[in-house]
VOVEX-346077 format. One record per residue (C-alpha): residue number from 1; residue in one letter; x, y, z. Coordinates in pm, whole numbers, plus 32768, in hexadecimal, padded with zeros to 4 digits. Each point is the difference from the previous one (the first is absolute). Layout:
BEGIN
{resi=NUM, resn=A, px=X, py=Y, pz=Z}
...
This chain:
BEGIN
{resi=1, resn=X, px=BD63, py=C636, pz=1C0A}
{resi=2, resn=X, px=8043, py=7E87, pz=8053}
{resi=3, resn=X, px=8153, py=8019, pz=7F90}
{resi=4, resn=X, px=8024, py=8108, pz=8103}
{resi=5, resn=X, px=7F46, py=7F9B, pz=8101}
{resi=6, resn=X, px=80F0, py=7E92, pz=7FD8}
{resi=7, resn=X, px=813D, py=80A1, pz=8024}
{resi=8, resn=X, px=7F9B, py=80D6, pz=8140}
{resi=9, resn=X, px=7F96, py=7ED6, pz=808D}
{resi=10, resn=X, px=8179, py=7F49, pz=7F9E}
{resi=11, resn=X, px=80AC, py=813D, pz=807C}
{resi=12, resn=X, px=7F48, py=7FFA, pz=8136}
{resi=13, resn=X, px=802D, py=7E94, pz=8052}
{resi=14, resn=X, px=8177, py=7FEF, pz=7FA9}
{resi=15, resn=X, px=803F, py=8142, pz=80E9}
{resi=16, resn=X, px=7F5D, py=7F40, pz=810E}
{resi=17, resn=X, px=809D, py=7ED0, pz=7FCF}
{resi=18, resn=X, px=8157, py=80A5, pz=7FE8}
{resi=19, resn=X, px=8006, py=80D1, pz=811B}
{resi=20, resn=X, px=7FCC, py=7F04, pz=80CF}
{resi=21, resn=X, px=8181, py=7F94, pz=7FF7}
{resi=22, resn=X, px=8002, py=7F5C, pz=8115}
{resi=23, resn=X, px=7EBA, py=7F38, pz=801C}
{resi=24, resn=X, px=80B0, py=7F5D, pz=7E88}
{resi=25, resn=X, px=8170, py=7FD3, pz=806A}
{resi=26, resn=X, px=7F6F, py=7EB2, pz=80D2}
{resi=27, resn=X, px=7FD6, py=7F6E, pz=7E83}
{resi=28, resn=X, px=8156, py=8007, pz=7FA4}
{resi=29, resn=X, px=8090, py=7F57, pz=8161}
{resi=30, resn=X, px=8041, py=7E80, pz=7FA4}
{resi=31, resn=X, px=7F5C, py=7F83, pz=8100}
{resi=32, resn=X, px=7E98, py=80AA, pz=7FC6}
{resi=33, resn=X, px=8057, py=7F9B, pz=7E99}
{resi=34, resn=X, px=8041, py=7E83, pz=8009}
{resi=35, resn=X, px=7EC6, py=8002, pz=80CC}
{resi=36, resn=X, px=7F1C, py=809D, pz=7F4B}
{resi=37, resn=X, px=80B3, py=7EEA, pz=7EC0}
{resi=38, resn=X, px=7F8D, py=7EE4, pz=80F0}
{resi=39, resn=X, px=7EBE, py=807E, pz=8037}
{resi=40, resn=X, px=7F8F, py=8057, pz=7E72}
{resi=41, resn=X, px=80C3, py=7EA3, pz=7FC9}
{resi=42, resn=X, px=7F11, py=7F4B, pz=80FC}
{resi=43, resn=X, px=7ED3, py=80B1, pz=7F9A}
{resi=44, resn=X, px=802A, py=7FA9, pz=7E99}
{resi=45, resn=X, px=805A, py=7E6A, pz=8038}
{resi=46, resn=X, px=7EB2, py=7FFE, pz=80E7}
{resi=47, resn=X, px=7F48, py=80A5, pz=7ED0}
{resi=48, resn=X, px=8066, py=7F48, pz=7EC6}
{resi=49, resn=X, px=7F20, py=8047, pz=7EC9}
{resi=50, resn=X, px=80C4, py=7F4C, pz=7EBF}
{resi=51, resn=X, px=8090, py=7EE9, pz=7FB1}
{resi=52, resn=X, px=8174, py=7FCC, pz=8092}
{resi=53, resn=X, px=80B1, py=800B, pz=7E7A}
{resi=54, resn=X, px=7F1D, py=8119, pz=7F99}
{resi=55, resn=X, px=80B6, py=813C, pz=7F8A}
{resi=56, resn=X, px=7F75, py=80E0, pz=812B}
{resi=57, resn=X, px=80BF, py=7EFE, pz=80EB}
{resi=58, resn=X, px=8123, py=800A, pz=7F3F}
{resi=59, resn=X, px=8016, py=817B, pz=804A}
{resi=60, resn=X, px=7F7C, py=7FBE, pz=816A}
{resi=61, resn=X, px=80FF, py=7EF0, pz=806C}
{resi=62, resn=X, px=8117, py=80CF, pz=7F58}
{resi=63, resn=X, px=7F86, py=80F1, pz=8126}
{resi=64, resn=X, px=7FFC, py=7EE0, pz=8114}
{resi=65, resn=X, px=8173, py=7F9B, pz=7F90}
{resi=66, resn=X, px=806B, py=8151, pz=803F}
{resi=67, resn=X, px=7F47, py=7FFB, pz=815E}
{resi=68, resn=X, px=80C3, py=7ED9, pz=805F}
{resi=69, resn=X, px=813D, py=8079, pz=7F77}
{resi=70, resn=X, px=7FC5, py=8170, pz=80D1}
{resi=71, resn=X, px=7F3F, py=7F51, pz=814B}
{resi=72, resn=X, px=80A9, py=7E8F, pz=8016}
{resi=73, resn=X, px=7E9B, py=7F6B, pz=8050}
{resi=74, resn=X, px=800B, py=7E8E, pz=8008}
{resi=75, resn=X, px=7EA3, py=801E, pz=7FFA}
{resi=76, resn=X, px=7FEC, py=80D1, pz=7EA0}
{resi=77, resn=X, px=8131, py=7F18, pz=7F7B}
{resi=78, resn=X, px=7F1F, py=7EA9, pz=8039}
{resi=79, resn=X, px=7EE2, py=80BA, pz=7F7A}
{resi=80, resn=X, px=80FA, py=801E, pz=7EB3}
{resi=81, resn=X, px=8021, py=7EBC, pz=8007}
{resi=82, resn=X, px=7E8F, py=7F6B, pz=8031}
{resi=83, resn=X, px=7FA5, py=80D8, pz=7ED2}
{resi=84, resn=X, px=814C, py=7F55, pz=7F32}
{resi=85, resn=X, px=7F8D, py=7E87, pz=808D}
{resi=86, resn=X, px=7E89, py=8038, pz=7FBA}
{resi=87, resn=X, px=805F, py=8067, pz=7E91}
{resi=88, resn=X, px=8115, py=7EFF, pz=7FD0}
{resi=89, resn=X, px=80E1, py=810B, pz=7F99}
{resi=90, resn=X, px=7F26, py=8022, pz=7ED0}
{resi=91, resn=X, px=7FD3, py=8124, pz=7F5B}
{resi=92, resn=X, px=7EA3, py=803F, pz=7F4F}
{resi=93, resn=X, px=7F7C, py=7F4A, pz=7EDE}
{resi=94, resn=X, px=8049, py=80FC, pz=7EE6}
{resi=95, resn=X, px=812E, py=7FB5, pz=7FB1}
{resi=96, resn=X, px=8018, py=813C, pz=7EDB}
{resi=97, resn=X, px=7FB4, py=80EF, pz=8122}
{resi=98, resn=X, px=8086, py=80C5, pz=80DF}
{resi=99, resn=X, px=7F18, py=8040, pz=80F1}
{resi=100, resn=X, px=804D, py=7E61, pz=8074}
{resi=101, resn=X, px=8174, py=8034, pz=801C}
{resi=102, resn=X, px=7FBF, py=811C, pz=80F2}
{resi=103, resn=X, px=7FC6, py=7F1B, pz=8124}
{resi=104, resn=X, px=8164, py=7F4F, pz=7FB3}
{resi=105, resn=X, px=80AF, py=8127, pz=807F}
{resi=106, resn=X, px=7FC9, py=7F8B, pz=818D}
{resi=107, resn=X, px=8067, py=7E7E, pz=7F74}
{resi=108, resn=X, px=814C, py=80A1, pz=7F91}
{resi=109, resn=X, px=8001, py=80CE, pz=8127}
{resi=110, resn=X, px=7FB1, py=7EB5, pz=80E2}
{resi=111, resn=X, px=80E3, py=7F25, pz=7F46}
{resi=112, resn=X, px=8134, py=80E5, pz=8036}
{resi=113, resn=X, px=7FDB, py=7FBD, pz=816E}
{resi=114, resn=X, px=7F8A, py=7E7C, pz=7FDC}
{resi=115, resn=X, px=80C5, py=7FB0, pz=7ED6}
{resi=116, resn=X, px=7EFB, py=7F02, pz=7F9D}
{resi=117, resn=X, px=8011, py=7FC9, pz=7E6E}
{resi=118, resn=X, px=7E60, py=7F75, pz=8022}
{resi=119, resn=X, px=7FD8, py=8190, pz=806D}
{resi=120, resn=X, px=8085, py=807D, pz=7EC6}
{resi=121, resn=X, px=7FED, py=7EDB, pz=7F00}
{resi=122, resn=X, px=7E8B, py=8025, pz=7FA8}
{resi=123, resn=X, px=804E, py=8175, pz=7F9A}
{resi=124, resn=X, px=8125, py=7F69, pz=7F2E}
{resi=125, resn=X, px=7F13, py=7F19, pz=7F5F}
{resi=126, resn=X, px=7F0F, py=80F8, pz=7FB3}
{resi=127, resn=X, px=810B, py=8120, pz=7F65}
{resi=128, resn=X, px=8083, py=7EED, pz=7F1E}
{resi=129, resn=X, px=7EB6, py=7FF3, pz=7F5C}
{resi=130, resn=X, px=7FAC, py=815E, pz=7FEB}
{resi=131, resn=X, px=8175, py=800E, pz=7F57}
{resi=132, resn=X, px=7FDD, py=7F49, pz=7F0A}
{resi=133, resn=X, px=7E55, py=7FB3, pz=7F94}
{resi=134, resn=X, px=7F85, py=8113, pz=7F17}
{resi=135, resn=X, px=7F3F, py=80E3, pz=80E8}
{resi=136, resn=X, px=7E96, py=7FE0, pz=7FB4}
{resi=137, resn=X, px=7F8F, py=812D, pz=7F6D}
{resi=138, resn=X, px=7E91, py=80BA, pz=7FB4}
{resi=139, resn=X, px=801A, py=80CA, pz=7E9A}
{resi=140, resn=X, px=811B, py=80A3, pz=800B}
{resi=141, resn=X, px=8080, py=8002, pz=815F}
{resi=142, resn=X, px=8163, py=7F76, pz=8005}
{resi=143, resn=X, px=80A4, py=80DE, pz=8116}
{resi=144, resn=X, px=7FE3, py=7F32, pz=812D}
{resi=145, resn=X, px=801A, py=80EC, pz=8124}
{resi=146, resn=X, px=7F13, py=80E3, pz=7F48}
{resi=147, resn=X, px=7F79, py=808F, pz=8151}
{resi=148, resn=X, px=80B0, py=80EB, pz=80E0}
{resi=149, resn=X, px=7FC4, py=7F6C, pz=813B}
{resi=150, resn=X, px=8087, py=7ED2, pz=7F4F}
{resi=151, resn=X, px=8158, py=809C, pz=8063}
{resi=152, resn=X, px=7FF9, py=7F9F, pz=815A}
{resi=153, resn=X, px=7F9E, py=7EA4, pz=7FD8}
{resi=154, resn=X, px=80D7, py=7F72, pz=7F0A}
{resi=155, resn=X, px=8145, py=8071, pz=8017}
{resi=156, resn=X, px=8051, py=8010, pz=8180}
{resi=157, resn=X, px=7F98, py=7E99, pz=800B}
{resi=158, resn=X, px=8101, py=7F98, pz=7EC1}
{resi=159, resn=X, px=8121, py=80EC, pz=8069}
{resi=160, resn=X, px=7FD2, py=7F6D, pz=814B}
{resi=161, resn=X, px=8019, py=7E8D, pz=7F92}
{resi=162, resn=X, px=80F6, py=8060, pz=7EFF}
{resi=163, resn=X, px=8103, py=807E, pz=8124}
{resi=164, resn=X, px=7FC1, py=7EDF, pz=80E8}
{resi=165, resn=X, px=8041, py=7EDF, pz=7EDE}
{resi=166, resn=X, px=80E2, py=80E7, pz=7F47}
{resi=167, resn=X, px=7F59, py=7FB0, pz=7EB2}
{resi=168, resn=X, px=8032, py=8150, pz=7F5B}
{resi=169, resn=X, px=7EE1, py=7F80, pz=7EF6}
{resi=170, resn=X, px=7F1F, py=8086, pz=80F7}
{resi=171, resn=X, px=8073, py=815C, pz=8026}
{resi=172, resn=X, px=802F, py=8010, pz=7EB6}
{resi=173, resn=X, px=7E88, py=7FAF, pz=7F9B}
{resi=174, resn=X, px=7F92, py=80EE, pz=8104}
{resi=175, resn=X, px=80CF, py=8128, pz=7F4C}
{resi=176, resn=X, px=7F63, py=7F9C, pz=7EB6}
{resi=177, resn=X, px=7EAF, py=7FF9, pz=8079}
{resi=178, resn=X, px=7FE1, py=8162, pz=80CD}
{resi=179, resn=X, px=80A8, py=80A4, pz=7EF5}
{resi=180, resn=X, px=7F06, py=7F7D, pz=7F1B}
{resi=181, resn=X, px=7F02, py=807C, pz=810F}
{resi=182, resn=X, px=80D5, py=8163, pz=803E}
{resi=183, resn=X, px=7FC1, py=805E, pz=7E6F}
{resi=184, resn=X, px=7EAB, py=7F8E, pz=8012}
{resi=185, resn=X, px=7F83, py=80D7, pz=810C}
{resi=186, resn=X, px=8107, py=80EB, pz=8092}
{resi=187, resn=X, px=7FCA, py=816B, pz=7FB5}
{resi=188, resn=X, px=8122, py=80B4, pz=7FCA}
{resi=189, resn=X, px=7FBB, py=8149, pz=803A}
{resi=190, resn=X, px=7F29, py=7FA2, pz=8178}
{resi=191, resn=X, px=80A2, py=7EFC, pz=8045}
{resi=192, resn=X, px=7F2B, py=7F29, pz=8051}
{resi=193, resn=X, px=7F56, py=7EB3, pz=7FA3}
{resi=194, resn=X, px=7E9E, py=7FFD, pz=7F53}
{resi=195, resn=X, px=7F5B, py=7ED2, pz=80B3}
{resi=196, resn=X, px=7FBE, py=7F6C, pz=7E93}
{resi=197, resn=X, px=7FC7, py=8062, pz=7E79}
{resi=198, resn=X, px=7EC8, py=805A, pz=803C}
{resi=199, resn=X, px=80A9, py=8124, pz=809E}
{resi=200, resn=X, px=80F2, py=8049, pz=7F40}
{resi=201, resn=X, px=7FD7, py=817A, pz=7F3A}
{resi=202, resn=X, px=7FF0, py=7FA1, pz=7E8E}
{resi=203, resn=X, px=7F77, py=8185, pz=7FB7}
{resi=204, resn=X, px=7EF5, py=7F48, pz=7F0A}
{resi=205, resn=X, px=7EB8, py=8071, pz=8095}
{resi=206, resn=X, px=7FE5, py=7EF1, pz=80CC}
{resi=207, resn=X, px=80BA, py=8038, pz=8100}
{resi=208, resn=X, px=7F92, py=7F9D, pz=818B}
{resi=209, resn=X, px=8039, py=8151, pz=80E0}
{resi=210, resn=X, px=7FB1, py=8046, pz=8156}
{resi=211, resn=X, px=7EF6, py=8113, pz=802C}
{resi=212, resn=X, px=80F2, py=811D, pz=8039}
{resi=213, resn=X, px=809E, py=7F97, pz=7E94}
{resi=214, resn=X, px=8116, py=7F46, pz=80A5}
{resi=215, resn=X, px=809A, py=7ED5, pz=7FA7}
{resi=216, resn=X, px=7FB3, py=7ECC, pz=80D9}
{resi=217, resn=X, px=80F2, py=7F75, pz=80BC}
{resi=218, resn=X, px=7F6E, py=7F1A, pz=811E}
{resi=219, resn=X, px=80D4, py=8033, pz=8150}
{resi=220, resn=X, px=8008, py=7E71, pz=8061}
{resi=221, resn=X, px=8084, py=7FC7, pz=7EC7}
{resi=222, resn=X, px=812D, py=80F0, pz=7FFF}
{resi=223, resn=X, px=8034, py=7F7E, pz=816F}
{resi=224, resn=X, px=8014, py=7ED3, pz=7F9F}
{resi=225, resn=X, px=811F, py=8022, pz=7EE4}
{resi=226, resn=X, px=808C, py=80DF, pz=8123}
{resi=227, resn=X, px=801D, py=7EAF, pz=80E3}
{resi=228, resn=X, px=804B, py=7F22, pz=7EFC}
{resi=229, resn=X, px=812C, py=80D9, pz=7F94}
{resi=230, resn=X, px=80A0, py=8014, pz=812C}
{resi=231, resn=X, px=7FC7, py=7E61, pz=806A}
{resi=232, resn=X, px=80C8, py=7FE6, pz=7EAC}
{resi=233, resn=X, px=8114, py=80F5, pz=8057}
{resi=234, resn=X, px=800B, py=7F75, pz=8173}
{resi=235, resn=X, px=804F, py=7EB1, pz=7F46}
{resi=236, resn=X, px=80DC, py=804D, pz=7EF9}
{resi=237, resn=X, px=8189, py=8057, pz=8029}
{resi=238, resn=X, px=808A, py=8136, pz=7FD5}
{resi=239, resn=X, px=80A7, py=7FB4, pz=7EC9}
{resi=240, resn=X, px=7F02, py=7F6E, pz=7F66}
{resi=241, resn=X, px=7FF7, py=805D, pz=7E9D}
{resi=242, resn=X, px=7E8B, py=8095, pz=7FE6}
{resi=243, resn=X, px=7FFC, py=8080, pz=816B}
{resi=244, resn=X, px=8004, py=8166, pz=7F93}
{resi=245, resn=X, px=7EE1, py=7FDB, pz=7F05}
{resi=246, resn=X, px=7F1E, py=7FAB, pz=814A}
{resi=247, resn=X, px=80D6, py=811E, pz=80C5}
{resi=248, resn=X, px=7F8A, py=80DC, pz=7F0A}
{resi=249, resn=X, px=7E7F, py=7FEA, pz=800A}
{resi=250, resn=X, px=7FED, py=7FDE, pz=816F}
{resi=251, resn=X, px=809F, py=8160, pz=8014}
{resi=252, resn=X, px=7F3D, py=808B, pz=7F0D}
{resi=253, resn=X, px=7EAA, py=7F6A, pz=8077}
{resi=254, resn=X, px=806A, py=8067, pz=8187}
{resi=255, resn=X, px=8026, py=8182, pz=7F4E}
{resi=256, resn=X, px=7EC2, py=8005, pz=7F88}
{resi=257, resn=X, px=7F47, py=7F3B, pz=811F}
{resi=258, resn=X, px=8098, py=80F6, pz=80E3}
{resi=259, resn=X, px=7F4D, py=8117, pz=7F46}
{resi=260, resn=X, px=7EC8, py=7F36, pz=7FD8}
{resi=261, resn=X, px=7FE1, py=8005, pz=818A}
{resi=262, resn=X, px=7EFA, py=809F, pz=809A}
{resi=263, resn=X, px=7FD5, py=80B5, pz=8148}
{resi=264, resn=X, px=7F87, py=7EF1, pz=80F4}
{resi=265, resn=X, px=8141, py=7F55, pz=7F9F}
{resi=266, resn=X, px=7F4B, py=7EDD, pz=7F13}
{resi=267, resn=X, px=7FDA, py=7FD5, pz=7E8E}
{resi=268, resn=X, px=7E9B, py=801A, pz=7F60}
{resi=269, resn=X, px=7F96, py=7EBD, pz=7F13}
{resi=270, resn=X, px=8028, py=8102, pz=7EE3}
{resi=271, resn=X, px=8138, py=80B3, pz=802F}
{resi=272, resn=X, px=7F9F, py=80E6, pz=7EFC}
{resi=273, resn=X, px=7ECE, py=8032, pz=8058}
{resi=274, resn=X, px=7FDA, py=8010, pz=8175}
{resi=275, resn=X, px=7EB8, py=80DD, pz=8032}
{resi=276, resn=X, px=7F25, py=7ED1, pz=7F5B}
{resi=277, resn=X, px=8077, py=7F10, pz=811B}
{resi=278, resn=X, px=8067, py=80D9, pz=8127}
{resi=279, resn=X, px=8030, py=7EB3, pz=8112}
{resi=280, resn=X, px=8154, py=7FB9, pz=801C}
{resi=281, resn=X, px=804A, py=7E99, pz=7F6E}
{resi=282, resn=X, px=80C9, py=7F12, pz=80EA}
{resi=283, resn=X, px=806B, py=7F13, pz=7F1E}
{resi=284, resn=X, px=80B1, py=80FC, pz=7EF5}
{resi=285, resn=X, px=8094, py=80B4, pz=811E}
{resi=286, resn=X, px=8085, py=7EB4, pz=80B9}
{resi=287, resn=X, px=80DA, py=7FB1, pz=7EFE}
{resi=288, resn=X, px=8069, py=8155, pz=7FA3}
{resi=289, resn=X, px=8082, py=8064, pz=815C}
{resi=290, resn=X, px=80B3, py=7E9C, pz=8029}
{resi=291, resn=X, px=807C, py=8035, pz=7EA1}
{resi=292, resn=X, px=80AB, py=8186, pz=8077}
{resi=293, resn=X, px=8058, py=7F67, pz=8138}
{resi=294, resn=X, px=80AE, py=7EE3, pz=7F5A}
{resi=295, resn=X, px=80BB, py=80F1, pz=7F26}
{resi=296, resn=X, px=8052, py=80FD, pz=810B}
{resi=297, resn=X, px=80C2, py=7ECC, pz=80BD}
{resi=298, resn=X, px=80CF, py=7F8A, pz=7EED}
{resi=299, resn=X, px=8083, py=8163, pz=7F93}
{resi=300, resn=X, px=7F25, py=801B, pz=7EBD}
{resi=301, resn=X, px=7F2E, py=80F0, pz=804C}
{resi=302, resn=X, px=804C, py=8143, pz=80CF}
{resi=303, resn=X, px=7FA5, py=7FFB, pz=8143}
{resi=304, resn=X, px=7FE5, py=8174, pz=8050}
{resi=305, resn=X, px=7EFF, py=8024, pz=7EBE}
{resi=306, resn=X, px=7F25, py=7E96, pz=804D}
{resi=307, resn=X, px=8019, py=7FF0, pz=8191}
{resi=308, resn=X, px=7ECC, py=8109, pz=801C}
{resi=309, resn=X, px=7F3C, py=7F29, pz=7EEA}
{resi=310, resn=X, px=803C, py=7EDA, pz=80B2}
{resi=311, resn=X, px=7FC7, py=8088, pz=815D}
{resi=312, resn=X, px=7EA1, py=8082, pz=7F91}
{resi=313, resn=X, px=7FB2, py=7EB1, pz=7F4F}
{resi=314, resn=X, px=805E, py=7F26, pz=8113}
{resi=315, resn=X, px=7F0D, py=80E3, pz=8133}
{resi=316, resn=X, px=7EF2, py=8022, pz=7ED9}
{resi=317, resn=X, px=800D, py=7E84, pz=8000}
{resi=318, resn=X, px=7FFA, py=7FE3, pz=8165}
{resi=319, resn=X, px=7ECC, py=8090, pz=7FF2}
{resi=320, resn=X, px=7F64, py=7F17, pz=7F45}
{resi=321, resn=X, px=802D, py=7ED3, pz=80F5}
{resi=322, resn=X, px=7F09, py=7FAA, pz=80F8}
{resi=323, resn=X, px=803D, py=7FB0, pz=8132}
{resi=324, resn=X, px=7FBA, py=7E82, pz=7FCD}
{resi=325, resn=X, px=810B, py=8010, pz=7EF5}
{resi=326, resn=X, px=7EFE, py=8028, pz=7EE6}
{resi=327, resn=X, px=80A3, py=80E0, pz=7ED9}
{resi=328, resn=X, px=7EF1, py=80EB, pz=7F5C}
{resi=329, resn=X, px=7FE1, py=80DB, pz=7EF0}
{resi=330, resn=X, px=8064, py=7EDC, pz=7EEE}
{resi=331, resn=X, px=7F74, py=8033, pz=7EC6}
{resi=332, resn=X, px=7F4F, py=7E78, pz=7F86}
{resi=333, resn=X, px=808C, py=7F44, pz=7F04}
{resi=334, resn=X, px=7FD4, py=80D4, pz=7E9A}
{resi=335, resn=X, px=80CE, py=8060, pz=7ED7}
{resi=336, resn=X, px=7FE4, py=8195, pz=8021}
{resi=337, resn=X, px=7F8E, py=80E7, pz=80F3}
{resi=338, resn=X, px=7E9F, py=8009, pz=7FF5}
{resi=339, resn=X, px=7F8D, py=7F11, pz=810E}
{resi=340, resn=X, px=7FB9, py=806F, pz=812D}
{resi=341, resn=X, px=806D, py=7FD9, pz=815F}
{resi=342, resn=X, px=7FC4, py=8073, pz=817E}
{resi=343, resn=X, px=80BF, py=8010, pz=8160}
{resi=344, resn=X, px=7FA1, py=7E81, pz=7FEE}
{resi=345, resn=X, px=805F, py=7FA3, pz=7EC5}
{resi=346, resn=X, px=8118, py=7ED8, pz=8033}
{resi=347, resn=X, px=809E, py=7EDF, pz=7F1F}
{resi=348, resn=X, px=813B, py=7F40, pz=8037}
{resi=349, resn=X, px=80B9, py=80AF, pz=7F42}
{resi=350, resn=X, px=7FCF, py=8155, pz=80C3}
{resi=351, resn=X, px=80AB, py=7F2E, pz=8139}
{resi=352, resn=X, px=8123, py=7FA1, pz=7F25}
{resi=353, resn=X, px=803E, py=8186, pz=7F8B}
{resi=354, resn=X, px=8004, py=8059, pz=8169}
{resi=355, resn=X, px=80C9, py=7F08, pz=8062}
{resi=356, resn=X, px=8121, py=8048, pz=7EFE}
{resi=357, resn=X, px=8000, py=816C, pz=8037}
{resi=358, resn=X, px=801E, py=7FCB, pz=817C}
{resi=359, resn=X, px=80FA, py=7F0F, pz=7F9E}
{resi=360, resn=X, px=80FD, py=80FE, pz=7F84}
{resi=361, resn=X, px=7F4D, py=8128, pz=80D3}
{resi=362, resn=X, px=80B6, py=7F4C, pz=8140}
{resi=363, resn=X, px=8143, py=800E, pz=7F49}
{resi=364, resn=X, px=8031, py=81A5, pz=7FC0}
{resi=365, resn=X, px=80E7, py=80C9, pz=80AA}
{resi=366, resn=X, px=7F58, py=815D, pz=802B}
């Protein structure tokens, strides 16, 4: 009966939503959209909650570079570069870790513009040791990007360095390093990413399920590998030797997201299980819409097949954002789906999602 009673309420709200065509084509003019990019932007500087090299800002500032690059806000750009200044151009302490590379991502970004080698160099200093010092380990734990989400931070942040030294030592770590992290947790036949081992079906006994039997796969953390993959492909040429091998999973995960969808045009924080945690999830769905989008401009995916999934995902989203610029509906900081999270749920990282997906939302011919 709640099963039921769920989906009536999904069908009902996405007929609503849809038939009111013209109330949603506002969200796709440019204007309405670099506004409502300045507004979540401002909202989210006036409401910082982390410190500026944690991994949630790396994934919200990744969102504020794209704001700048779609709105040309002086404003947003000297915001960029308080938060580079303040930190020194330092990434976090761990050097082993990827979640404090993820904020270098708006130095390279920065430094392309400024060209200043102190905006880059401390990232340089820090890769050389993770290169070379034996990664400190905990039993047997020797992959180092052992968690999904992992994806997203790392290798954007060395592809991106990589192409604007040209040390190819870069790229090439990256490759080694999410392949290591594809055959850890990719699943083959849903393609899709467990978050972790814990996750992973061993068919022992032990397995972790969701309640409907399911496997778990946490929506952030597929929409995260979703962004990273395509900050890696935006960077890399199109010759580039291992191109395809990322190519390849983003089509595959896009296929199965697509399915995955549900009515009101968002993803659920178990896509396999949706009915245990019916609120859409912001975060998850940020980064898959700007990942479609993203694909959908540069010819990889096709646009007659993901320009409905990405139209629903972008007015779902819309939704979501108060009027003061506040993005709801963001699931807290976690590992898996269970925690739980309202209309008012925000973190940084939520902003940032937004903020890339309107990034390439802006850019669609429909």
């Amino acid at each position: 009966m709640r099963r039921t009673i769920t989906l009536l309420i999904l069908v009902f709200v996405a007929a609503s939503t849809f038939a009111k065509t013209e109330n949603t084509k506002k969200l796709f003019k440019a204007g309405n959209i670099k506004k409502q990019m300045e507004t979540v932007t401002a909202w989210q500087l006036n409401n910082p909650k982390h410190a500026l090299t944690d991994w949630t800002n790396g994934a919200f500032y990744a969102g504020v570079t794209a704001a700048w690059k779609t709105t040309k806000s002086k404003k947003i750009y000297q915001a960029m570069m308080e938060m580079g200044t303040k930190n020194e151009w330092k990434p976090g302490r761990r050097w082993y870790h990827a979640d404090d590379i993820a904020i270098c991502q708006t130095y390279v970004d920065l430094y392309k513009v400024e060209k200043r080698q102190e905006m880059i160099q401390p990232f340089i200093d820090t890769l050389a040791i993770f290169m070379q010092k034996p990664y400190p380990t905990r039993g047997n734990e020797v992959i180092k990007w052992w968690w999904c989400d992992a994806l997203f931070m790392g290798p954007p942040a060395m592809v991106k360095l990589g192409m604007v030294t040209g040390n190819n030592s870069y790229l090439t770590y990256s490759d080694q390093l999410f392949k290591e992290c594809y055959e850890l947790l990719y699943d083959k036949e849903e393609h899709l990413f467990a978050r972790d081992l814990k996750y992973v079906i061993k068919n022992d006994g032990k397995d972790i399920r969701e309640a409907n039997g399911k496997k778990i796969f946490w929506s952030r953390g597929n929409g995260w590998v979703m962004g990273g993959l395509v900050r890696v492909l935006e960077e890399l040429p199109a010759d580039y030797a291992n191109r395809e091998f990322y190519v390849t999973i983003f089509k595959e995960m896009s296929a199965r997201l697509k399915e995955l969808q549900q009515a009101d045009g968002l993803w659920r924080a178990s896509l396999l299980d949706p009915d245990s945690y019916p609120g859409g999830e912001v975060s998850g769905s940020g980064f898959d819409c700007y990942a479609m989008a993203w694909g959908i401009n540069h010819g990889i995916l096709d646009k007659a097949t993901y320009l409905p999934v990405v139209e629903k995902a972008w007015i779902a989203l819309n939704k979501c954002v108060k009027e003061d610029g506040h993005v709801g509906w963001v699931q807290p900081i976690g590992a898996d789906p269970k925690k739980n999270f309202t209309e008012d749920s925000w973190e940084v990282y939520g902003s940032g999602a937004f903020l890339l997906a309107g990034s390439e939302v802006i850019k669609l011919k429909r």
